[in-house]
C-alpha positions in Angstrom: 25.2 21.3 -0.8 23.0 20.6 -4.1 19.6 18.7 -3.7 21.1 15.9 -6.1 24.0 15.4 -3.5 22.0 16.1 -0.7 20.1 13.2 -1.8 22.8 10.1 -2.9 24.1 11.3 0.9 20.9 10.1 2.6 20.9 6.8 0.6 24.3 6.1 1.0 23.2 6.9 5.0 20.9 4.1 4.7 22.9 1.7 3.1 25.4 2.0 5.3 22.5 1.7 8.3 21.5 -1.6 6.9 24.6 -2.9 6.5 25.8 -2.4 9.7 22.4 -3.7 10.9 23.0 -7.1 9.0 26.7 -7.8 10.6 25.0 -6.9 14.1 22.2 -9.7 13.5 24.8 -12.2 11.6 25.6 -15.4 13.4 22.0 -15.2 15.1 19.8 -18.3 15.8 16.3 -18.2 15.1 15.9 -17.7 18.6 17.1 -14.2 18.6 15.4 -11.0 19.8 14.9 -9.5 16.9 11.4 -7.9 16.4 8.2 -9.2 14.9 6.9 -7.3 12.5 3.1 -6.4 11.2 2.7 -4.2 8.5 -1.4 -3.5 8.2 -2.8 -1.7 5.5 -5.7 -0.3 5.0 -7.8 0.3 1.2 -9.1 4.0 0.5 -9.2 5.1 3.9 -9.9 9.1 4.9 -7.2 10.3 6.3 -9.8 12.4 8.1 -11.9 9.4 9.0 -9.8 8.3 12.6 -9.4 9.3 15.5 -6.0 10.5 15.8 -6.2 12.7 12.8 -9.4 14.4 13.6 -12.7 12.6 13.6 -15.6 13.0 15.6 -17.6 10.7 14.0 -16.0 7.7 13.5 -14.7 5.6 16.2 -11.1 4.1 15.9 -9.6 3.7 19.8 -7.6 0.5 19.0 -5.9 2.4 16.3 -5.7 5.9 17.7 -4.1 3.6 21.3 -1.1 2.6 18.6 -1.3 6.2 17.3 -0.7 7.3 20.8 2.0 5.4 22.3 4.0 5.2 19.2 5.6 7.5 16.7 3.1 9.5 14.0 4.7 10.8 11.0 2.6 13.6 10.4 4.6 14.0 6.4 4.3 10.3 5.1 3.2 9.3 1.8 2.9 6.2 -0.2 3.8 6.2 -3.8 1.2 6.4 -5.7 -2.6 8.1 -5.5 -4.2 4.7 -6.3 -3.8 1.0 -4.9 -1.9 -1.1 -7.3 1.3 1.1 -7.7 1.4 2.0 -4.5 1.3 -1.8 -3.5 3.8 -2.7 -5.5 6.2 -0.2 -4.3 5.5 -1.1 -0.7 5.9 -4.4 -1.0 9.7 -3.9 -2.9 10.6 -1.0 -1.4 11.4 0.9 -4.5 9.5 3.0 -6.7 7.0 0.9 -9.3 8.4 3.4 -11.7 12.0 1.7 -11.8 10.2 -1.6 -12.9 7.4 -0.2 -14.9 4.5 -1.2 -13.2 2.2 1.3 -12.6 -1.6 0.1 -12.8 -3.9 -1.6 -11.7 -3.0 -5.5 -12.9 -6.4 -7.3 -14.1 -7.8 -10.5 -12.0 -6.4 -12.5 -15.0 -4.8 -16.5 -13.9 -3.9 -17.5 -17.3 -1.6 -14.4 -17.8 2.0 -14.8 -16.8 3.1 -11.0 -17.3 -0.3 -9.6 -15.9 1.7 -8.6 -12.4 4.6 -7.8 -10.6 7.6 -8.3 -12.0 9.0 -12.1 -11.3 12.2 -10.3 -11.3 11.3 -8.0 -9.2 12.1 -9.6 -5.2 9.3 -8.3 -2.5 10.8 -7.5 0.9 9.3 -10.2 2.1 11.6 -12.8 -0.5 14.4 -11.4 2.0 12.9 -11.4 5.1 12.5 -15.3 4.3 16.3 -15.9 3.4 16.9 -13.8 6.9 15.0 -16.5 8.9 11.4 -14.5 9.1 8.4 -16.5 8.9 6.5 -14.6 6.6 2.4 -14.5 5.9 0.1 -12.0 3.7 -3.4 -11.7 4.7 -6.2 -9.9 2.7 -5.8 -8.4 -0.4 -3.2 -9.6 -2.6 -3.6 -7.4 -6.1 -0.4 -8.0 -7.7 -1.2 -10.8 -10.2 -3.3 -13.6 -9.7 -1.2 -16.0 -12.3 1.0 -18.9 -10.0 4.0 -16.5 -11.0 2.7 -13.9 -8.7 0.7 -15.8 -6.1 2.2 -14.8 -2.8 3.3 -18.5 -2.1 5.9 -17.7 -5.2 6.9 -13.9 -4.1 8.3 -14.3 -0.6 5.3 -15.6 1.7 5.2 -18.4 3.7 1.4 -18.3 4.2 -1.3 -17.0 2.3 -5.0 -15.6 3.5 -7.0 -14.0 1.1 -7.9 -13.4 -2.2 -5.5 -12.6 -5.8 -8.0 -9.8 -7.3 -8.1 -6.2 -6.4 -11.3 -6.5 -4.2 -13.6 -8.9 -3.1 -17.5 -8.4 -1.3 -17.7 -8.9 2.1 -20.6 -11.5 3.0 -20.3 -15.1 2.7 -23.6 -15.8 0.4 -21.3 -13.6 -2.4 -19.3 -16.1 -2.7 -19.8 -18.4 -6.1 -17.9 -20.1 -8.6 -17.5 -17.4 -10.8 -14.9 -16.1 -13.1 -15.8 -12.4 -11.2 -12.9 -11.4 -8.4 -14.9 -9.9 -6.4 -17.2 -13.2 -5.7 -14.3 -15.9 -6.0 -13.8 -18.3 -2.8 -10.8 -17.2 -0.9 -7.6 -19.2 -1.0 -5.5 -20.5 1.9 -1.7 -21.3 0.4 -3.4 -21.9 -3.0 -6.2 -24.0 -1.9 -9.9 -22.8 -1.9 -10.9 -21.4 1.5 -14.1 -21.2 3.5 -15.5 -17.5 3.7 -18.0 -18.1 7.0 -18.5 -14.3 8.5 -17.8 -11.1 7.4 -14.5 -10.1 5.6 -13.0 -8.0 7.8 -13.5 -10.3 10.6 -12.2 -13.2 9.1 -9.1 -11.5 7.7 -8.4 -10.0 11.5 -9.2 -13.8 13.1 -6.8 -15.2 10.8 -4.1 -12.3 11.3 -4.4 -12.8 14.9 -4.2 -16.8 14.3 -1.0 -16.6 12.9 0.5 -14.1 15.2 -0.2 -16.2 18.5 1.0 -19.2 17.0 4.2 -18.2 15.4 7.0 -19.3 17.2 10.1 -18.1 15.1 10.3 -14.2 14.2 7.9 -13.1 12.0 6.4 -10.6 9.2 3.1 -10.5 8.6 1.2 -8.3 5.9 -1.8 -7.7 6.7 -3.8 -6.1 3.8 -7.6 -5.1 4.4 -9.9 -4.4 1.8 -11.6 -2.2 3.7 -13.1 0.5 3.4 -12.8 -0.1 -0.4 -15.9 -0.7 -2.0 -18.6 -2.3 -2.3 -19.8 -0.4 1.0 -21.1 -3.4 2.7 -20.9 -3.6 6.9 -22.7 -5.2 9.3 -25.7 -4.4 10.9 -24.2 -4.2 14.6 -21.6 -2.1 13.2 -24.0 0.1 11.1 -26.1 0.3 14.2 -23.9 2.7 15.6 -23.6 5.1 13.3 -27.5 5.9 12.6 -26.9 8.9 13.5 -25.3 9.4 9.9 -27.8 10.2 7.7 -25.8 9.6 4.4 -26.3 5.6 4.0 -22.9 5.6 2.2 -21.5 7.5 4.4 -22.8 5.4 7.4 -22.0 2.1 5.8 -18.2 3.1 5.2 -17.8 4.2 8.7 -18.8 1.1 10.2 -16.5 -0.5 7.7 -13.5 1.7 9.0 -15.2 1.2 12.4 -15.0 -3.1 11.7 -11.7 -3.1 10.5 -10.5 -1.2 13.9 -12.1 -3.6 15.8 -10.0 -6.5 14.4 -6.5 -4.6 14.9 -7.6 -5.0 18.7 -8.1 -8.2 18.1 -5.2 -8.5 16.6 -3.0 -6.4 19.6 -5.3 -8.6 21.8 -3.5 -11.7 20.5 -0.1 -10.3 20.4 -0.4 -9.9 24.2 -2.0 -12.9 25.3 1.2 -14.7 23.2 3.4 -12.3 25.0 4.3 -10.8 21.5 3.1 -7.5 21.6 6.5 -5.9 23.5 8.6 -6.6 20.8 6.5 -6.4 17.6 6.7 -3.2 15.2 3.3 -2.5 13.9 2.9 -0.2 10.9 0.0 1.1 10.1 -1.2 3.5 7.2 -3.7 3.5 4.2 -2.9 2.5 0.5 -3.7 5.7 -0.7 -6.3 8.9 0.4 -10.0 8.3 0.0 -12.3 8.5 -2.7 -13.1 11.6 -3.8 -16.2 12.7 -6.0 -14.0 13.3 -9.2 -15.9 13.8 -12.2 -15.7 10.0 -13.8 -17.0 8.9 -10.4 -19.3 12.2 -9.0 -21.1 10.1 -6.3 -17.6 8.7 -4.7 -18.0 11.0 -1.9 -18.5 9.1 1.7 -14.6 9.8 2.9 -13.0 12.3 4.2 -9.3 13.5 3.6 -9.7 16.9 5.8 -7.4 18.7 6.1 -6.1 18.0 2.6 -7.3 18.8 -0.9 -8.9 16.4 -3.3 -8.2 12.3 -2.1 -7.6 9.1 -4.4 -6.3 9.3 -8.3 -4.9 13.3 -7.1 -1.6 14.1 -6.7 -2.4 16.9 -4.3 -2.1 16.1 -0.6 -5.8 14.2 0.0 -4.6 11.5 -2.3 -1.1 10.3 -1.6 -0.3 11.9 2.2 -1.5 8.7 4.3 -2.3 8.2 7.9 1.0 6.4 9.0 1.9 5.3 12.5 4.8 2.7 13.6 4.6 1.5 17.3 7.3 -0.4 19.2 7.0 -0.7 22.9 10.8 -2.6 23.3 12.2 -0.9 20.3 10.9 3.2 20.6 8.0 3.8 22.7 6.2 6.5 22.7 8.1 8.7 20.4 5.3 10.8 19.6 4.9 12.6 16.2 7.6 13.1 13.8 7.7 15.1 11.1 10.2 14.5 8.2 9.4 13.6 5.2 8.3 9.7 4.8 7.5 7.5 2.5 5.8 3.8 2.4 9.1 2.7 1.1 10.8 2.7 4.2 8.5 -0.1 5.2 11.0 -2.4 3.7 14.3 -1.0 4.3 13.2 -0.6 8.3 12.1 -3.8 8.4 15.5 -5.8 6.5 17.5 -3.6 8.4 15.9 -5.4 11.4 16.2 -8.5 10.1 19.8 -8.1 9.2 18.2 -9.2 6.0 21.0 -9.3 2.9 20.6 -6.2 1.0 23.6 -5.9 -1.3 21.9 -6.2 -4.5 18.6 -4.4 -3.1 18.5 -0.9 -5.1 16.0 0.5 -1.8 14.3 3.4 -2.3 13.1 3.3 1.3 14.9 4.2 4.2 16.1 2.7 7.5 13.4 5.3 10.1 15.3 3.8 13.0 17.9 6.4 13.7 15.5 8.8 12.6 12.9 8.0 15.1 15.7 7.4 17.7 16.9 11.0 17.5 20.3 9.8 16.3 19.9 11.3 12.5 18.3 14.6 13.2 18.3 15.2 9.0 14.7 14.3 7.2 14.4 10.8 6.1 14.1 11.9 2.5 15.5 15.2 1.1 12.6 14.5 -1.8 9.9 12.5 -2.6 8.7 11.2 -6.0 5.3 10.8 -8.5 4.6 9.6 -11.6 1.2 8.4 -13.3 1.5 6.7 -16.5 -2.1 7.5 -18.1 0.0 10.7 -19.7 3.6 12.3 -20.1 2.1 15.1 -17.7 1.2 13.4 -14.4 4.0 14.1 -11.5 5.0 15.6 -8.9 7.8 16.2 -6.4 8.0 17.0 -2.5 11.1 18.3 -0.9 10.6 18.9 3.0 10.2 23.2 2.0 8.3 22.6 -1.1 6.3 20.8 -3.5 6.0 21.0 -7.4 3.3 18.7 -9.5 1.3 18.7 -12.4 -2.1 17.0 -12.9 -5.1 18.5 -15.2 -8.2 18.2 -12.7 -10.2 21.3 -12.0 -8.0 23.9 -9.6 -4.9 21.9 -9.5 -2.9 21.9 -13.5 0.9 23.0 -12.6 1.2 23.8 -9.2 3.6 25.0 -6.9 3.4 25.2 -3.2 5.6 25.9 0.3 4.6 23.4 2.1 5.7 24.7 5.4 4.0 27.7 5.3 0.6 26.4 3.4 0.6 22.9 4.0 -2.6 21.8 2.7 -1.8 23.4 -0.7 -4.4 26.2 -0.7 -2.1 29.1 -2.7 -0.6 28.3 -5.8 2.3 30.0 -6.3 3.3 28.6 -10.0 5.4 30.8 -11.4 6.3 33.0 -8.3 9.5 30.9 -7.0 11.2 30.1 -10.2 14.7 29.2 -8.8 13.0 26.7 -6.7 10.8 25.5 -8.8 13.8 24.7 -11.4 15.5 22.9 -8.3 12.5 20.5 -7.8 12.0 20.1 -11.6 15.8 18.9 -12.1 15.4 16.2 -8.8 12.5 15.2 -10.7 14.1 14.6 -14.0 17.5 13.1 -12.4 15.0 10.4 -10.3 13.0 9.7 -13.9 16.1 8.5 -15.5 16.6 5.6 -13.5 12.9 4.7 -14.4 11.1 2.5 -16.7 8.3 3.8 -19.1 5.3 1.4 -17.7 4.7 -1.6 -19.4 1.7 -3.2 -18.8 -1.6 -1.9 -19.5 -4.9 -1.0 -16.7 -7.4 -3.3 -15.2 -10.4 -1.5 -17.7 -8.8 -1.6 -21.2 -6.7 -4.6 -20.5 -10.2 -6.4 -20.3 -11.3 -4.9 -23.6 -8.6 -5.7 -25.4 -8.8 -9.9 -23.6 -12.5 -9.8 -24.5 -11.8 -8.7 -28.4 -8.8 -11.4 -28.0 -11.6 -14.3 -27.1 -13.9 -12.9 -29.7 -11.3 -12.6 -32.5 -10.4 -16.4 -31.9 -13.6 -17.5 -32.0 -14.5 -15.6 -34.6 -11.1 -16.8 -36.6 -12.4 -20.7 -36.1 -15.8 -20.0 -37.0 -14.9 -19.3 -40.5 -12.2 -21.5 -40.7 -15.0 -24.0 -40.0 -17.8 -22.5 -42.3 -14.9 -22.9 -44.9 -14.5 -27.1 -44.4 -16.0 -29.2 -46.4 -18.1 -31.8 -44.9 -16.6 -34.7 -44.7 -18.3 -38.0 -46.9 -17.0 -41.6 -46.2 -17.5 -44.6 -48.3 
């Protein structure tokens, strides 16, 4: 069977999964059985940098406890190398690329188009009209205009801040026109910021998991360990041993956020949740690495993989991802087809017996995947695109993987990915039969996409600040041209 075939009979597969899902749950009460669910994200994270992929340095055992009683997908990927994208095609489950949206959107509230798509429903919308209560906590980064506030987009509740970051102490906080020092907002009203970020976010998570009383979804989007590297000083205190300060500071920032996922498990099982809740956890995209607009970016680790954030090699879009379900799974252990941040969204409206008809899903349903009842890989190919140029992509089937990025030792690249997984032979030009295959999945997925419309977070604010400047200058000399005025 072709690749292109092979491909409309896996999503086809998952339609048909989520369909049958939804007439199972139909007729329910909100007093059913079906599953909570807690998707927590975490911003720039290593994948090298916990301890269930590797480290020796930084400590993660709440994490590495869901890692190890649940299911790791040792081949998942989110869609994009950097956070907005990759956000924004989480939160829909379908590639940004189909709606154009492939930056990072500006902090901007007076823009309306400055985020995702209105048109555009988040999984969460449906999760809502399925009879999930539904909450986002953290980092929001998809528009900060009241078209995109969360409140708007699908969530019951809102925790957090708009912008694409935010500093971590209290005394940042100011009324300021900068994101990253605006008071947080609770359902669109200002809220307190009293301790340190992390903490507060995992208090509040925790908050609204205990006392939930209908099914629920919660995202729960850190900021951390995004910059500003800023941590506490119990939490640095451990890691003196560290001599890098950067270095030091982000791992008790990965270290801080770990702690508040067992406070959030803590919660879960005081409230008699925890049984039947499905947490997913994974990272945005890989960590920074010291590329050569940002040479000192270089406190995280993405061992084994090359290269980490902005790179379309493996160190910046293959993610840390773990889903854990004691009533639903268990302890499935690791699982290795191909996966993709995506299937966040059809998992979890399949579960929901959400209504789908009209969906367009690029995700998923994992279920019978995990279950052992589809043997087949989730995805027969996974798909990139950057929009700073016409030559930014890449494509992963589960053999082999074909991209195309000018950074230093990457350019057009071709690797078999089950015999040199961490990309370290480039065999461009070697396989051409199978490099043709990939190149024609690729083309066939791009036609269903839109060019991207809007533009990034850095010359967006140029071109706002020349606006201002051009309207003032404009009414200056329309005033220098008035005549004073005389009265008699």
């Amino acid at each position: 069977m072709k690749f292109s075939a092979l491909i409309l009979a896996a999503k086809c597969l998952c339609l048909s999964t989520l369909l049958a899902t939804s007439v199972a749950y139909a007729g329910q009460t909100k007093a059913d059985s079906r599953p909570n669910i807690i998707v927590i994200l975490a911003d720039d994270l290593g994948y090298g940098d916990l301890g269930f992929t590797g480290s020796r340095e930084i400590k993660t055992p709440n994490i590495d406890a869901l890692a190890h009683k649940g299911v790791v997908f040792s081949n998942a990927y989110v869609t994009h190398p950097y956070c907005g994208p990759s956000r924004a095609g989480l939160l829909t489950g379908r590639y940004q690329a189909r709606f154009g949206m492939e930056i990072n959107a500006a902090h901007s509230p007076d823009d309306p188009f400055m985020g995702l798509p209105v048109d555009e429903p988040t999984f969460a919308k449906r999760m809502q009209k399925a009879g999930y209560k539904t909450a986002v906590i953290g980092k929001w980064h998809m528009g900060s205009h009241p078209n995109f506030h969360p409140n708007n987009r699908g969530f019951d509740y809102f925790y957090g801040f708009l912008g694409g970051g935010h500093d971590y102490f209290p005394e940042s906080v100011k009324v300021s026109s900068e994101e990253y020092s605006i008071p947080l907002s609770r359902n669109g009203k200002p809220a307190q910021l009293n301790e340190y970020l992390t903490t507060a976010i995992s208090k509040e998570a925790a908050e609204f998991a205990m006392t939930t009383s209908q099914p629920f979804m919660m995202y729960v989007a850190y900021n951390a360990p995004h910059q500003p590297l800023e941590a506490t000083q119990k939490d640095l205190a451990k890691y003196q041993h560290i001599e890098d300060i950067n270095r030091r500071t982000y791992a008790a920032m990965v270290d801080s956020m770990d702690q508040g996922i067992g406070r959030l498990v803590n919660g879960l099982k005081q409230s008699g949740k925890f049984e039947n809740t499905l947490i997913f956890f994974l990272s945005d995209n890989g960590g920074v690495y010291p590329e050569s607009w940002m040479p000192n970016s270089n406190w995280a680790s993405n061992k084994p993989f090359r290269r980490g954030k902005v790179s379309l090699t493996e160190g910046g879009v293959h993610v840390p991802f773990i889903a854990h379900w004691p009533a639903g799974f268990g302890n499935k252990g690791q699982f290795d087809g191909l996966v993709s941040s995506l299937d966040i969204a059809a998992t979890s409206l399949g579960l929901a017996g959400a209504d789908v008809h009209d969906a367009k899903l690029d995700g998923v349903n994992l279920l019978p995947y995990i279950r052992g009842e589809n043997l087949q890989s989730p995805h027969l190919a996974l798909f990139w695109r950057l929009e700073e140029a016409s030559d930014l992509w890449a494509v992963r089937t589960p053999d082999f993987k074909y991209l195309n990025q000018p950074l230093p030792g990457v350019g057009k690249s071709f690797f078999d990915m089950q015999a040199d997984p961490y990309e370290a032979t480039n065999l461009n030009g070697k396989m051409p039969e199978q490099q043709a295959k990939l190149a024609t999945l690729w083309n066939d997925w791009n036609k269903e996409n839109k060019e991207n419309i809007l533009l990034q977070n850095e010359p967006y604010k140029v071109r706002r600040a020349a606006f201002y400047q051009q309207l003032y200058q404009a009414q200056l000399e329309k005033a220098l041209g008035r005549k004073s005025q005389i009265i008699e």
